[in-house]
C-alpha positions as a Markdown table, in Angstrom:
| # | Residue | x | y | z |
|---|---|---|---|---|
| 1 | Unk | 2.9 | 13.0 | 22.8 |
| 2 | Unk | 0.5 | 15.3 | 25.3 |
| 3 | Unk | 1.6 | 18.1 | 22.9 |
| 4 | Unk | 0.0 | 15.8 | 19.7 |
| 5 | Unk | -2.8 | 15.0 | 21.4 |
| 6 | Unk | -3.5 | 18.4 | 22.7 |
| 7 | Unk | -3.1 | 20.0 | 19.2 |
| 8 | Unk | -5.7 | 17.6 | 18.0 |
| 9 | Unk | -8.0 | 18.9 | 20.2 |
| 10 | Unk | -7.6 | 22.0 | 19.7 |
| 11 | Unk | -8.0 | 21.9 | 16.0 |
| 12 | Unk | -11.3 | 20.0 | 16.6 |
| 13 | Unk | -12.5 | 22.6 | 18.5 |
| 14 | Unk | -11.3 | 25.4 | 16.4 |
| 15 | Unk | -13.0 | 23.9 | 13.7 |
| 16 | Unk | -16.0 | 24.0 | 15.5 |
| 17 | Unk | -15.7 | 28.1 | 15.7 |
| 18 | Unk | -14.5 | 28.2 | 19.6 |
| 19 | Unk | -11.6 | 29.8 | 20.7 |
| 20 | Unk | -8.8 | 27.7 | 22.2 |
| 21 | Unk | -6.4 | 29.0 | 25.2 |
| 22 | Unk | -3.7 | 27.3 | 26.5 |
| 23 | Unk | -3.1 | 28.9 | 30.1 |
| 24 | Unk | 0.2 | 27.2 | 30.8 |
| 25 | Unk | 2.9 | 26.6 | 27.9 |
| 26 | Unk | 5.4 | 24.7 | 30.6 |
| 27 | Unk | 5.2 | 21.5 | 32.7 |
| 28 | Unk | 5.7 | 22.0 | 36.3 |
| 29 | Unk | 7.5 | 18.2 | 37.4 |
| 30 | Unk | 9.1 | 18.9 | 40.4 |
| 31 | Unk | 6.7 | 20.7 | 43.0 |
| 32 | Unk | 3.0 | 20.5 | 43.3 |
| 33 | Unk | 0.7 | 22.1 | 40.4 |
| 34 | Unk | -0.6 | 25.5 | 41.1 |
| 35 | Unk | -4.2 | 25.5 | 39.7 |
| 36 | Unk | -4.0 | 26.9 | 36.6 |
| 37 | Unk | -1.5 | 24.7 | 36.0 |
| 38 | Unk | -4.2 | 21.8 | 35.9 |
| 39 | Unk | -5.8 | 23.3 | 32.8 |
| 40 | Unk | -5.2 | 22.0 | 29.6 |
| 41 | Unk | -7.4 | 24.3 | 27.1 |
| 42 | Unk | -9.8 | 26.6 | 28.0 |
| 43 | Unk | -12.1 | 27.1 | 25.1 |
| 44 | Unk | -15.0 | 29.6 | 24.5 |
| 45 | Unk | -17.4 | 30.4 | 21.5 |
| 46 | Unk | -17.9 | 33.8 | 20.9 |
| 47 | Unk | -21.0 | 33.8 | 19.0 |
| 48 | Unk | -22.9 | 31.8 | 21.7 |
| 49 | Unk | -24.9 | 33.7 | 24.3 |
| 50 | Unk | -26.7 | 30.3 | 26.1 |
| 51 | Unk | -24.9 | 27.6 | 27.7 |
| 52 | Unk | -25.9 | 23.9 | 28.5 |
| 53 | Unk | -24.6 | 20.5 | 28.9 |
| 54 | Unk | -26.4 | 17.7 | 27.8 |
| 55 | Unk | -27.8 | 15.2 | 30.2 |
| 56 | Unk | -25.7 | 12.0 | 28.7 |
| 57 | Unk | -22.2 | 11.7 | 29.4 |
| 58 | Unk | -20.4 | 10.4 | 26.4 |
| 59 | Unk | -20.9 | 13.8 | 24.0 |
| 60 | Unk | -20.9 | 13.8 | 20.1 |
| 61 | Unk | -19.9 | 16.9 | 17.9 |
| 62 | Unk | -23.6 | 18.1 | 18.0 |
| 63 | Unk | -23.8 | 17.8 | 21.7 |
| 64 | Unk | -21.1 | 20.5 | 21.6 |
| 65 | Unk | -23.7 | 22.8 | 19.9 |
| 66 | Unk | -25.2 | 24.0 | 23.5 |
| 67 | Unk | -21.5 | 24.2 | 24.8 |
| 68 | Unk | -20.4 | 28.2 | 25.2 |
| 69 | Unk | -17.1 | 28.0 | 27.3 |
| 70 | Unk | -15.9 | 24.7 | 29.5 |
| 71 | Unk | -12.2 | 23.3 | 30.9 |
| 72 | Unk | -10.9 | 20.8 | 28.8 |
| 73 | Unk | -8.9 | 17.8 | 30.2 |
| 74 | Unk | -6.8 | 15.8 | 27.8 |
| 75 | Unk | -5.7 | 12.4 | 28.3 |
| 76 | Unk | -4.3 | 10.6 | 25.2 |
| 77 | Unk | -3.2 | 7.0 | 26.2 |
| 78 | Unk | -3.6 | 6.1 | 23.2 |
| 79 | Unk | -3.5 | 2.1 | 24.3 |
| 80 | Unk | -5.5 | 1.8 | 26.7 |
| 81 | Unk | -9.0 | 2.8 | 28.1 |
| 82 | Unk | -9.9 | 4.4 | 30.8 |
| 83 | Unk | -11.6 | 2.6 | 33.9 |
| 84 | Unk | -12.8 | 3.7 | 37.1 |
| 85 | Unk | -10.4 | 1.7 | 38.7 |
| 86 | Unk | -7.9 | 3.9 | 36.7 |
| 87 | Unk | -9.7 | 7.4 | 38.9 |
| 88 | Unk | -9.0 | 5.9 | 41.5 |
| 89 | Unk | -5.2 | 5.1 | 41.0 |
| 90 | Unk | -4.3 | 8.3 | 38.7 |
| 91 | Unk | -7.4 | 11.2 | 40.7 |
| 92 | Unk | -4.9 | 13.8 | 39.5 |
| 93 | Unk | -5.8 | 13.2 | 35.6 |
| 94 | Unk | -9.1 | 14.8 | 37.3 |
| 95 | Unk | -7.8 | 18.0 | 38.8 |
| 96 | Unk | -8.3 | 20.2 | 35.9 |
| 97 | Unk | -12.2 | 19.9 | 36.7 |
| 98 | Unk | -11.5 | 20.2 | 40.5 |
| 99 | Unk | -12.6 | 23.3 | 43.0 |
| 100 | Unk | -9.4 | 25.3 | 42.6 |
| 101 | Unk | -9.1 | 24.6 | 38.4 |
| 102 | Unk | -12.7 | 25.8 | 38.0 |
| 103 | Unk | -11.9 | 28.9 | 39.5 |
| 104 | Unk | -8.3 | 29.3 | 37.8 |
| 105 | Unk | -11.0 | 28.6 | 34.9 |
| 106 | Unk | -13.2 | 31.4 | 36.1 |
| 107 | Unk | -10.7 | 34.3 | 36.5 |
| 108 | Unk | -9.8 | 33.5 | 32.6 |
| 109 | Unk | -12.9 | 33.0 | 31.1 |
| 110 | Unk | -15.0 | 35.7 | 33.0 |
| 111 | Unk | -17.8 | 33.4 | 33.9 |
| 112 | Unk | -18.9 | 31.0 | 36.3 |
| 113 | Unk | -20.8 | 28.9 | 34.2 |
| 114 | Unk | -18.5 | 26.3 | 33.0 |
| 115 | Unk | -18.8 | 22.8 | 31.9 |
| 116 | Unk | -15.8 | 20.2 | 32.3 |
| 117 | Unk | -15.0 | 18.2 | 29.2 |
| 118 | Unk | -12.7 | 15.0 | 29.4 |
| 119 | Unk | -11.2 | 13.6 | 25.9 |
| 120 | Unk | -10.4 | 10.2 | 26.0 |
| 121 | Unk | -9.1 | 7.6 | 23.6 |
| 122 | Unk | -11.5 | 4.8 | 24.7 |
| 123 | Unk | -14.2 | 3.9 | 27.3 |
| 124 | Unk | -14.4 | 0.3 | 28.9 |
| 125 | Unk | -15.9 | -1.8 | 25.9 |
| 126 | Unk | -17.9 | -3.7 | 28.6 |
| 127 | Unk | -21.1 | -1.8 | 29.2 |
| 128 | Unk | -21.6 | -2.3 | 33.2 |
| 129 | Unk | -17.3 | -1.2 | 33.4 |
| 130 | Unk | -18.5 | 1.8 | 31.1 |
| 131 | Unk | -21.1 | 3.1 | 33.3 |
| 132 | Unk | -19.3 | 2.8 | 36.5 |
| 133 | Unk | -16.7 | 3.9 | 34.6 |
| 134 | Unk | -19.2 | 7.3 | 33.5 |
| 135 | Unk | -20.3 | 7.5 | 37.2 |
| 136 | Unk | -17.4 | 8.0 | 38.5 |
| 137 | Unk | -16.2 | 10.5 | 36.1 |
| 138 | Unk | -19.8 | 12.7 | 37.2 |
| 139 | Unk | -18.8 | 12.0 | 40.9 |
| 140 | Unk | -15.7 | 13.6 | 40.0 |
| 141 | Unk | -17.2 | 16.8 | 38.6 |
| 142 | Unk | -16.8 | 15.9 | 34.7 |
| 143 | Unk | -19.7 | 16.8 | 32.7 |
| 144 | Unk | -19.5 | 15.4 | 29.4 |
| 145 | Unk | -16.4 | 12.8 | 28.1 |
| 146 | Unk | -15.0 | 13.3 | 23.9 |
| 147 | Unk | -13.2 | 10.2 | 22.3 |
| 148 | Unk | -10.3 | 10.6 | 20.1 |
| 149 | Unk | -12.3 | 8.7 | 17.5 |
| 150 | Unk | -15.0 | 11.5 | 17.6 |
| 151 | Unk | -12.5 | 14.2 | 17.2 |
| 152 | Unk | -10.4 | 12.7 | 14.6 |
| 153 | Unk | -13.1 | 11.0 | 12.2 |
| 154 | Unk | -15.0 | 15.2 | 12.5 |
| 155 | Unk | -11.8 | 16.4 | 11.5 |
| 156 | Unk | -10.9 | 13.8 | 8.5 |
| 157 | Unk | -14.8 | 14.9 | 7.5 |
| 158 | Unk | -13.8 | 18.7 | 7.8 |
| 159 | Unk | -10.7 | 18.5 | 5.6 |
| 160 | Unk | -11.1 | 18.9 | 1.9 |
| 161 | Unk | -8.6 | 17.9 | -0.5 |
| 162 | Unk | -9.2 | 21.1 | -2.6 |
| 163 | Unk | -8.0 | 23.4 | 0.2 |
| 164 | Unk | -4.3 | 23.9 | 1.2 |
| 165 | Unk | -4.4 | 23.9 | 4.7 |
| 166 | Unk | -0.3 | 25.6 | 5.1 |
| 167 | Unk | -1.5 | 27.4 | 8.8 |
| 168 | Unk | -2.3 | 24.0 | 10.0 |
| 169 | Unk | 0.6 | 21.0 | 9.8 |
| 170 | Unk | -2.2 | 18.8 | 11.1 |
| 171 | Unk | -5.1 | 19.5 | 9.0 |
| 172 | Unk | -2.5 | 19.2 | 5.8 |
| 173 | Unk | -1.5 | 15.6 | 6.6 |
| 174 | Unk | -5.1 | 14.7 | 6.7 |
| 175 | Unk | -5.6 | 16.4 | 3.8 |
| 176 | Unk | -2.6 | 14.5 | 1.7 |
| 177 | Unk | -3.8 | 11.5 | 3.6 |
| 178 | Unk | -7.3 | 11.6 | 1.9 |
| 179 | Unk | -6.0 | 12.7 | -1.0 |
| 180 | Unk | -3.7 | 9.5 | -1.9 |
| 181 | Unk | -6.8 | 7.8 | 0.0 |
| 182 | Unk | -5.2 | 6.2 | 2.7 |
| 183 | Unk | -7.9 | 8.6 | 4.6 |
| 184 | Unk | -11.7 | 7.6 | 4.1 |
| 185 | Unk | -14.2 | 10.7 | 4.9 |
| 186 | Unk | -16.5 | 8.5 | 7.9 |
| 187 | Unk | -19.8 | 9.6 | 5.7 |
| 188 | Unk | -18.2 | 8.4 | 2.6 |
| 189 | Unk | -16.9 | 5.1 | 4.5 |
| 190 | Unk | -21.0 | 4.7 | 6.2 |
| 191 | Unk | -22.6 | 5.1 | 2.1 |
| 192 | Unk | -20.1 | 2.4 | 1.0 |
| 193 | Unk | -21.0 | 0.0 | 4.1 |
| 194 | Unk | -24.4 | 0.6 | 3.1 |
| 195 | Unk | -23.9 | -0.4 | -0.5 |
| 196 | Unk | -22.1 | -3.3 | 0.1 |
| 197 | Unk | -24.8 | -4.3 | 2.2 |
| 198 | Unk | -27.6 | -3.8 | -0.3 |
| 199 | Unk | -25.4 | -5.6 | -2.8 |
| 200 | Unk | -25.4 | -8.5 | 0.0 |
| 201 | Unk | -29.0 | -7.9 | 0.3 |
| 202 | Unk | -29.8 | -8.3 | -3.7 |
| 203 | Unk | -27.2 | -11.1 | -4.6 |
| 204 | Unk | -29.4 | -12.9 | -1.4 |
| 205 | Unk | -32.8 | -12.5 | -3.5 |
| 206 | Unk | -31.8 | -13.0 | -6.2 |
| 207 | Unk | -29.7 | -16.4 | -5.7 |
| 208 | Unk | -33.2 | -17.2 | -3.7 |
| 209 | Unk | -35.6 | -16.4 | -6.7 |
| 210 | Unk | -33.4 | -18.6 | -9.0 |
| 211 | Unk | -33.4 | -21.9 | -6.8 |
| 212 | Unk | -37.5 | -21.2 | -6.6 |
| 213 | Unk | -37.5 | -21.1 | -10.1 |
| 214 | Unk | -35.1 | -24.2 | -10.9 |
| 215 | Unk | -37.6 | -25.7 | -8.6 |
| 216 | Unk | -40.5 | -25.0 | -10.2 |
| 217 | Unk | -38.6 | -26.1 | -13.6 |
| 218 | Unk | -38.2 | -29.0 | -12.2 |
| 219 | Unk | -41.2 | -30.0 | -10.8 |
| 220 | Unk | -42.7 | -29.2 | -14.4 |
| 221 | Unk | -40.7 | -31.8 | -16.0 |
């Protein structure tokens, strides 16, 4: 399963024109980690010269836009969320954006400024176990958390059914998923939502306007 979720990530950020590296094609189960063994990608965008993080923790596909080069954790439990409490049992699902990582990070990536990035299926749905939950992931020296959701619905909106995507197993599922559409495109799905709400909106009025006027009818005879 970390292999899946780890090539979804990648392709995300692929698509979004960075360069993906994978320092470490084994698992180590026996002994302790060395630190580049605590990376999971290391991405960097070439045609970038600036690099930021926004302030806000939980980071959207345009929040990447700032983003030159960072360490990317990946943590796909699919079924469940992550809580701080969860930190506190599990702090070595943090080590890729510890001390030693960071400069495993460094010696690859040629650059001291680096941002940590944790991808995440799902955040507490409670909002004061969220923010504890985001404060403790900044004490821990992550700068900016992804969801699955985010990184899935940008690439289902990526994909084009025209295209055939044969260097990417991944991108031509989604694309034979939207294509025989068991796959909605998230803009598509947000127009629709909107329309059916308008309709809502107009069968309201006018189911309104035509009591008034079998009122007034009424009242006339």
């Amino acid at each position: 399963m970390s292999a899946v979720n780890e090539w979804i990530v990648r392709e995300y950020f692929e698509q979004l024109g960075f360069l993906t590296s994978q320092p470490c094609k084994y698992l180590s189960s026996v002994r302790h980690k060395r630190a580049v063994e605590e990376l999971d990608l290391l991405i960097h965008r070439p045609t970038s010269c600036t690099q930021s993080a926004p302030s806000h923790m939980i980071w959207t596909t345009e929040d990447l836009g700032v983003v030159s080069r960072a360490v990317v954790g990946v943590r796909g439990w699919h079924t469940d969320r992550i809580y701080a409490t969860t930190l506190e049992q599990t702090p070595e699902i943090l080590k890729f954006a510890g001390q030693s990582a960071r400069k495993a990070a460094v010696e690859y990536l040629g650059s001291e400024d680096i941002v940590a990035v944790l991808c995440v299926p799902e955040l507490p749905a409670s909002g004061e176990l969220r923010d504890k939950t985001l404060s403790a992931l900044r004490e821990r020296g992550i700068d900016g958390v992804l969801s699955f959701r985010t990184m899935l619905s940008e690439l289902v909106r990526m994909v084009r059914v025209n295209l055939n995507y044969d260097k990417s197993d991944l991108l031509q599922v989604i694309r034979i998923l939207k294509n025989y559409d068991l796959l909605r495109d998230p803009q598509l799905d947000f127009f629709t939502r909107r329309q059916q709400k308008r309709a809502k909106i107009t069968g309201a009025r006018l189911e309104c306007s035509s009591r008034t006027e079998d009122t007034r009818v009424r009242g006339e005879n």
